[in-house]
N, C-alpha and C positions, 0 to 999 in steps of 0.2 A: 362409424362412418369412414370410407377410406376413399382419399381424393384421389381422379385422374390426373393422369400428367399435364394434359391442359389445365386444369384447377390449380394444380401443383401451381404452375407458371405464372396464375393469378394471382396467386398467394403470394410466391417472391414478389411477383410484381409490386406488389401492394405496399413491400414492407418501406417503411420513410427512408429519407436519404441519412440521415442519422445511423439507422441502424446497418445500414449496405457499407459506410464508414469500415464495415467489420471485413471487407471483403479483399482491399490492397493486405491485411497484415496478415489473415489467413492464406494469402498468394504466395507473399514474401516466408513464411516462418513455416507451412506445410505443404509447399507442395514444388519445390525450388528443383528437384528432379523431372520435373515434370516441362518445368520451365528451360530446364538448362536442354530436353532433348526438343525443345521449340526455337530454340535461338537461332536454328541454322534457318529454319525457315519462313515464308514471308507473306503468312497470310492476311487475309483481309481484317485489320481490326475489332468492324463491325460482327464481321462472320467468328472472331474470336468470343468477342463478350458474349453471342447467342448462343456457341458452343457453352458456354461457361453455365449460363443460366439452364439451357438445359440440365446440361451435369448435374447443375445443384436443384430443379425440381426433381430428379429422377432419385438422387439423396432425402431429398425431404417426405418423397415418397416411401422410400423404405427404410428410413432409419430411425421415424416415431416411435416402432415399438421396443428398439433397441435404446434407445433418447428417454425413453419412459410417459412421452407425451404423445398422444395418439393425434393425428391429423383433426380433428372439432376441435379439441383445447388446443391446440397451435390457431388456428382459424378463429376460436375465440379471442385469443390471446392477441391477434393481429388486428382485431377487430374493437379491442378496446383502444385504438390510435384516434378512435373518433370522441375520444373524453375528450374536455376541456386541455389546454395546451398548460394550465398552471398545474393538474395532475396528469398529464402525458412526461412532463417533464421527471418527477418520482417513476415514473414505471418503464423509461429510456432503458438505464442499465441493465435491468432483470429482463428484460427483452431482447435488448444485444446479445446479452449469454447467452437465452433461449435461441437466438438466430445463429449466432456462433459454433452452439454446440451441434446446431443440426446441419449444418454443414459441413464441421470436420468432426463429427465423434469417432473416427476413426485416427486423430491424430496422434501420434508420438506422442508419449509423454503427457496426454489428456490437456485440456483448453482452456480450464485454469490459468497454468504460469503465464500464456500466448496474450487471455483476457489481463490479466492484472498487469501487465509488463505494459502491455499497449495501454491501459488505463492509464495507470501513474505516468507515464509522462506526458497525456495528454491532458488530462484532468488541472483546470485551471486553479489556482487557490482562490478561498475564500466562498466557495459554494461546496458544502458536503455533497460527498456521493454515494449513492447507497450498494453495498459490496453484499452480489447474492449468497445465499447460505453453505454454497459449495466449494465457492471460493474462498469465503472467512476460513472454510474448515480447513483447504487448503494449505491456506498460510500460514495458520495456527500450528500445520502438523511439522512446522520448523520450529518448535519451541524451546525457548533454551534456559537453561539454569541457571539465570542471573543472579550474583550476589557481591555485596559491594566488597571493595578492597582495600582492609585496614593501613593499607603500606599508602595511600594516593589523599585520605579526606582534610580537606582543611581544619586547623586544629580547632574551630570553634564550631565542626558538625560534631553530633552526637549518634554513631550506631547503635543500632541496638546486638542482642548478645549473636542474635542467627545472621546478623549484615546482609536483612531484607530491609529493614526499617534506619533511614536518615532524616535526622529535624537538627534545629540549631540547639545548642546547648547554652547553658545558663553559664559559663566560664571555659573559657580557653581551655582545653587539655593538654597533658605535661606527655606530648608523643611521638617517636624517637624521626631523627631529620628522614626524608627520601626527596633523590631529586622528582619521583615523580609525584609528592607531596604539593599540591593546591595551599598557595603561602598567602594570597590576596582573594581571590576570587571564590565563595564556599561551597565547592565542590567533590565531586567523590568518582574515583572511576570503577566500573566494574571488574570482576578479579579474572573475567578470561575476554582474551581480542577475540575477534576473526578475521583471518584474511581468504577466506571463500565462504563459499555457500549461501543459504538464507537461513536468514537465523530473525525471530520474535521473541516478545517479551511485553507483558504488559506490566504499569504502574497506578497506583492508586494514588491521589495529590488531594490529600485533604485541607480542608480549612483555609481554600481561596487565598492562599500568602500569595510572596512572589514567586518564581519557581524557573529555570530552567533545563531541560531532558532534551537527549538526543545521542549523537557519537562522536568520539572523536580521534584522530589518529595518535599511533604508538609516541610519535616523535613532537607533538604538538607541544605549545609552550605549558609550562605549570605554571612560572614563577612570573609574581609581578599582577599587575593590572594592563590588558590590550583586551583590541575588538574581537569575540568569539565570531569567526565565519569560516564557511569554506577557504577562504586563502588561507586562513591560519588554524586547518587543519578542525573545524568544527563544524558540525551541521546539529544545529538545535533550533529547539521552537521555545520561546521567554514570554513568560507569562508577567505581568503585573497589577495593579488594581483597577486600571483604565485601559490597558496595551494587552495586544497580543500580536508576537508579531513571528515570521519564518528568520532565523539570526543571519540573511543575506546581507552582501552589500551593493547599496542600500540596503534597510533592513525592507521586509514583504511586510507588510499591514496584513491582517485576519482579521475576522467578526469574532470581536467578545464572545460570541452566540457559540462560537465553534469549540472554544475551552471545554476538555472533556475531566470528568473526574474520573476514568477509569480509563488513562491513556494505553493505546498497543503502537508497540514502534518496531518498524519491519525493515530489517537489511537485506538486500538482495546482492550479495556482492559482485557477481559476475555481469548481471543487468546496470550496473552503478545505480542504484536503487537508495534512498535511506527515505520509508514515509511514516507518516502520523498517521493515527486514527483512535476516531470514538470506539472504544471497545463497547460498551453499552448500546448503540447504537448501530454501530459496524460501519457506520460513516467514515471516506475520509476525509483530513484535514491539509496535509498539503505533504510532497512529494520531493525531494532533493535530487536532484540527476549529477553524474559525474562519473569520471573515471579513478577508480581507489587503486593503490599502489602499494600500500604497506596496510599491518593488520591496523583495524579498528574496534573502538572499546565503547562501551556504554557510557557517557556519564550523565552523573544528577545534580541537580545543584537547588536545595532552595536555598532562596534568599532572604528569607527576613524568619521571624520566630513563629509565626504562624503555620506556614511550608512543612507537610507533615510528607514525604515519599514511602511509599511501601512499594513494593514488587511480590505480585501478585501473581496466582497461575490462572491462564488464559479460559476460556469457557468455550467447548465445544456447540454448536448450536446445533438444532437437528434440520435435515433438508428433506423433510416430509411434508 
């Protein structure tokens, strides 16, 4: 079935204010040429946004078969908006992409980074959000070689021989000083920073201890007891047997619910980026914004003898 250009314009029309949400950041991030040769001049508003809607039914018209989704399944796809609003709500995101992609599949760089970038900072904590299959693959396809850094773990963690695997040890070990040695707090930093790029990594957190994961910078404190947060060079998410919380200040409260045992934690250096997520799920969990300055390093921390860390390689999903 292939819709007319009036059809086309029903069909935007149709789509909720939710998902038109996608329409300032696809302006701003693809088409800023476009805008810079508009500036000089001083058209009607109204007669802009109609220009625009056409634009993009005239897109929608011809880029389903390129999109891989033909005009019915896009039509269907819109038309399941009339579910119920408590499952409208699960099928928000994989519908924004859907509207996203058909919109600019021609951008730069593909509409991936464009979706997840605008996602994470607008995505509130404490509500998972469910990340479509092309964009987990995405992210994933930043994966990096995590492994921990015998020069950094506090003397009463225990690695194992490949420094994938950190739990508490049954006695103090006898191991040589480093100042960036964790001398109170039982943590362990990963053995490479980053100061660009996006870089992932996912962990396994067995046996519900306590547990802390997340980054932190080159120059942050080791030694002593202080508050882990962004001022003091830390973005982690702290687990305990009642808490879960984002390690801000204040700290951010989470739902117990959101505790993933198969955590992926995503650096976006240049976007100021550092988020959580259920890898098992492909949910995520909460997002740190900021601007980084110096390289950042992984660290883990459990905290009690339960807390079992492993680092894991990630799982490609299929988008069929």
């Amino acid at each position: 079935m292939t819709l007319n250009l009036t059809e086309n314009l029903q069909l935007y029309s149709s789509v909720p204010p939710q998902l038109a949400k996608a329409r300032p950041w696809v302006q701003e991030r693809c088409e800023e040429e476009e805008e810079e040769e508009n500036k000089d001049g001083e058209e009607d508003p109204d007669e802009e946004v109609q220009q625009r809607i056409m634009e993009w039914a005239k897109e929608l018209q011809s880029a389903s078969e390129s999109c891989g989704v033909q005009s019915n399944e896009l039509g269907n796809v819109l038309r399941l908006l009339g579910l119920r609003k408590k499952r409208l709500i699960n099928l928000l995101p994989l519908l924004e992409f859907i509207t996203w992609s058909l919109l600019k599949e021609d951008c730069k760089g593909g509409i991936s980074p464009l979706w997840l970038s605008a996602k994470q900072r607008t995505w509130k904590a404490g509500t998972p959000r469910y990340i479509p299959n092309s964009v987990w693959n995405w992210m994933i396809s930043a994966s990096a070689d995590v492994t921990f850094d015998p020069m950094t773990n506090h003397l009463w963690l225990q690695l194992s021989d490949d420094h994938r695997k950190v739990q508490e040890g049954i006695s103090e070990s006898n191991l040589p000083f480093s100042p960036q040695r964790f001398d109170a707090w039982p943590g362990v930093l990963g053995w490479e920073g980053y100061a660009s790029g996006r870089h992932y990594w996912e962990v396994d957190i067995a046996n519900n201890g306590y547990w802390r994961v997340g980054l932190t910078t080159a120059s942050a404190k080791r030694q002593g007891r202080f508050p882990m947060s962004p001022q003091t060079g830390y973005w982690t998410l702290w687990r305990s047997m009642h808490q879960f919380y984002a390690c801000t200040k204040p700290e951010t409260p989470l739902p117990l619910g959101l505790v993933a045992r198969r955590m992926g934690i995503y650096l976006d250096y240049e976007e100021g980026q550092i988020s959580f997520y259920n890898a098992e799920t492909k949910t995520h969990i909460y997002t740190f914004t900021g601007k980084f300055k110096e390289k950042l390093y992984p660290v883990f921390a459990p905290l009690d003898g339960r807390a079992l860390i492993t680092i894991i390689s990630p799982h490609k999903v299929s988008t069929l």
